[in-house]
C-alpha positions as CSV (number, residue, x, y, z in Angstrom):
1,X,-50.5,2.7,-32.3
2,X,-46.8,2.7,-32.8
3,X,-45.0,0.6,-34.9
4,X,-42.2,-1.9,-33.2
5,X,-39.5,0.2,-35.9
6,X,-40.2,3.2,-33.2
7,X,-39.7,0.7,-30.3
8,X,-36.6,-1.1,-31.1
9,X,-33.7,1.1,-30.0
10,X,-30.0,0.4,-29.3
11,X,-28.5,1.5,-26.1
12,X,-26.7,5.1,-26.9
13,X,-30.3,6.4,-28.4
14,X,-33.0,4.9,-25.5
15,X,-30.4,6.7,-22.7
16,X,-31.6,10.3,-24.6
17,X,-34.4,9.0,-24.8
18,X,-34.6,8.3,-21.1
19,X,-33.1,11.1,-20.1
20,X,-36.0,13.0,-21.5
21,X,-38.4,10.9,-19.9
22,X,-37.0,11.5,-16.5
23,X,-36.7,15.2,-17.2
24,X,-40.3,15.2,-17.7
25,X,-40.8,13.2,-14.7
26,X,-41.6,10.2,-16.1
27,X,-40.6,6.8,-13.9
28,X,-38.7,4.4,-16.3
29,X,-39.6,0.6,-15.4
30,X,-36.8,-1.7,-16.8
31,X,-36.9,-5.2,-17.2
32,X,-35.0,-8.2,-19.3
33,X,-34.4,-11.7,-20.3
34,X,-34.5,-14.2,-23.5
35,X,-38.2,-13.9,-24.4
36,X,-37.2,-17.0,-26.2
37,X,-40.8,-17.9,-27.4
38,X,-43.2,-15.6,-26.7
39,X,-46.4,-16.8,-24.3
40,X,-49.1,-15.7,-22.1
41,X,-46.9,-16.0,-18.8
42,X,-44.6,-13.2,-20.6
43,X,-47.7,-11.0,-21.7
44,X,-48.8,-11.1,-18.2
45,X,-45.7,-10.7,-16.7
46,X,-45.0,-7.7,-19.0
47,X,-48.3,-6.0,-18.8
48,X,-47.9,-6.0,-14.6
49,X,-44.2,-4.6,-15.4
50,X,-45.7,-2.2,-17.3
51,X,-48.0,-0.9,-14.9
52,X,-45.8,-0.1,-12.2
53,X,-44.4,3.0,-14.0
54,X,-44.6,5.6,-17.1
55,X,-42.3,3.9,-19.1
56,X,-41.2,-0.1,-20.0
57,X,-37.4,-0.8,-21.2
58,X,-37.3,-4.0,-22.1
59,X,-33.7,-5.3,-22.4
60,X,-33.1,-8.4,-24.5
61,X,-30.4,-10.8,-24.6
62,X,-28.5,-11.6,-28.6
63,X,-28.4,-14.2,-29.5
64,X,-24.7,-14.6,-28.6
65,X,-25.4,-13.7,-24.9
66,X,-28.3,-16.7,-24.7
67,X,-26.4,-19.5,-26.0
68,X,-23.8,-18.7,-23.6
69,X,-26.4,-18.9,-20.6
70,X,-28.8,-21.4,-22.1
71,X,-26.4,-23.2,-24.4
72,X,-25.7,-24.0,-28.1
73,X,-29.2,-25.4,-29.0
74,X,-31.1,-21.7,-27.5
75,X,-32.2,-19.2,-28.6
76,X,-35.0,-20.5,-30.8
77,X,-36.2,-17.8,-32.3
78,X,-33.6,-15.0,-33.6
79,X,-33.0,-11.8,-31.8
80,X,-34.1,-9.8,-34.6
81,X,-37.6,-11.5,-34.3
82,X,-37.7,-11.7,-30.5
83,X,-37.3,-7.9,-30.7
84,X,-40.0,-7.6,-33.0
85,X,-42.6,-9.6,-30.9
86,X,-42.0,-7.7,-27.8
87,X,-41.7,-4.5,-29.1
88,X,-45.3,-5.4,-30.9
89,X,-46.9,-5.4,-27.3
90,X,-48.9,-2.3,-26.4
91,X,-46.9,-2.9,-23.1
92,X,-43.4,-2.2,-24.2
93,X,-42.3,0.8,-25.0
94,X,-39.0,0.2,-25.7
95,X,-36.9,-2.5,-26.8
96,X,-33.2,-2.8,-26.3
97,X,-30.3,-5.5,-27.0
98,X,-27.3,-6.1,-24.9
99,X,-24.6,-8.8,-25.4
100,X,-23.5,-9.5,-21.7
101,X,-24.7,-12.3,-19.7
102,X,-26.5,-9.9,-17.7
103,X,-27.8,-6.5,-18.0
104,X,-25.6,-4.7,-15.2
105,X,-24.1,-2.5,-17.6
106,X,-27.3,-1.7,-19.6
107,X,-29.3,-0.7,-16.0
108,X,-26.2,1.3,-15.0
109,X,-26.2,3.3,-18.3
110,X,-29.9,3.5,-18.6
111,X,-30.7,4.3,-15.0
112,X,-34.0,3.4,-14.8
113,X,-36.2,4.0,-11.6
114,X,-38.1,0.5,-10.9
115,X,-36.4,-3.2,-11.8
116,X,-38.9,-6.0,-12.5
117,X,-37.8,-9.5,-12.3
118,X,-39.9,-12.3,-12.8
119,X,-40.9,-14.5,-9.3
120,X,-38.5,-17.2,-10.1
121,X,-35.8,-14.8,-8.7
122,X,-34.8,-13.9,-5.2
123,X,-34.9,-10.4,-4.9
124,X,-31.5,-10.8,-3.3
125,X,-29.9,-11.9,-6.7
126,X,-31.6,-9.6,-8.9
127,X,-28.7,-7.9,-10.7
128,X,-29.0,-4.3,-10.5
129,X,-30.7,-3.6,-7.8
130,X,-28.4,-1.3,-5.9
131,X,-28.4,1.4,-9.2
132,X,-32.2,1.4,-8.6
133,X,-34.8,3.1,-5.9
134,X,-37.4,0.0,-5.9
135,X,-36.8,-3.6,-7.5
136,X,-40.0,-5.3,-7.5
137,X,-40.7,-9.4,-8.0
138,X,-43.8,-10.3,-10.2
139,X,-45.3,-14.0,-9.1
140,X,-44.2,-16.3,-11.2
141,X,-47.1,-17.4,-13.4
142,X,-47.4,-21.6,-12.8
143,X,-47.5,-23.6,-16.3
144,X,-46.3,-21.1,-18.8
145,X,-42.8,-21.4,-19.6
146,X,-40.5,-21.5,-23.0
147,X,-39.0,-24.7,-21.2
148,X,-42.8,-26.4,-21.1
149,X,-43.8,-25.1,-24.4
150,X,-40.3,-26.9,-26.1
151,X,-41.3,-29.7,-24.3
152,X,-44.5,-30.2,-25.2
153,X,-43.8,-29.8,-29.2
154,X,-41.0,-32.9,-28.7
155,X,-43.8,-35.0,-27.2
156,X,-46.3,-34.3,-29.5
157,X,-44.1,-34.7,-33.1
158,X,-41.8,-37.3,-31.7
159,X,-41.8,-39.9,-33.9
């Protein structure tokens, strides 16, 4: 098994990286978002990413990037240790930051072959999907969201 050290990359090292990969003729799946705290709809959701190609870039917002989508109070959990979680997954093979609001510029320097977005996007809207040859939507996995899980803590320990 490989460690998540050997997954977490920054952006200049995974496009040698993928380069290679394509060279060999490997098809580079890339996907992204917060992965704010970590659940099962994510795992899922990853593991199905996963399986549509060789190889599964992961591209995950800083902490900078998610408070200016999400707001002041997000992310909960630090980049560093988002990073760390995914890259832990058997399903990831590599994990990437980027600081924009949305990863256009990471998918146009990385050129990867498949986009996966989750089913809570209309494949219309999906960023990216002109640089790529197939963008593909994963249902959406009902009850399993960072939102739910937030929510659930506050009703639990409010006093």
């Amino acid at each position: 098994m490989r460690s998540h050290r050997e997954k977490i990359k920054e952006r200049e090292e995974l496009r040698h990286i993928a380069a290679g990969l394509v060279r060999a003729g490997k098809r580079i799946v890339f996907t992204n978002g917060c992965f704010d705290i970590l659940h099962q709809g994510h795992v899922l959701y990853l593991e199905e990413a996963r399986a549509k190609g060789d190889c599964l870039i992961v591209g995950v917002n800083t902490d900078a990037s998610v408070r200016q989508i999400k707001g002041d109070k997000k992310p909960i959990v630090s980049q560093e240790g988002r990073m760390i979680v995914l890259a832990a997954l058997e399903a990831v093979d590599y994990v990437v930051p980027f600081d924009e609001p949305d990863p256009l510029a990471l998918i146009a320097y990385l050129r990867p072959h498949i986009l996966v977005k989750g089913g809570d996007w209309d494949p219309r809207q999906v960023v990216g999907r002109d640089l790529v040859e197939e963008t593909i939507i994963i249902p959406y996995v009902e009850g399993h969201s960072t939102t739910g899980i937030v929510e659930t803590i506050r009703q639990r320990f409010s006093s």
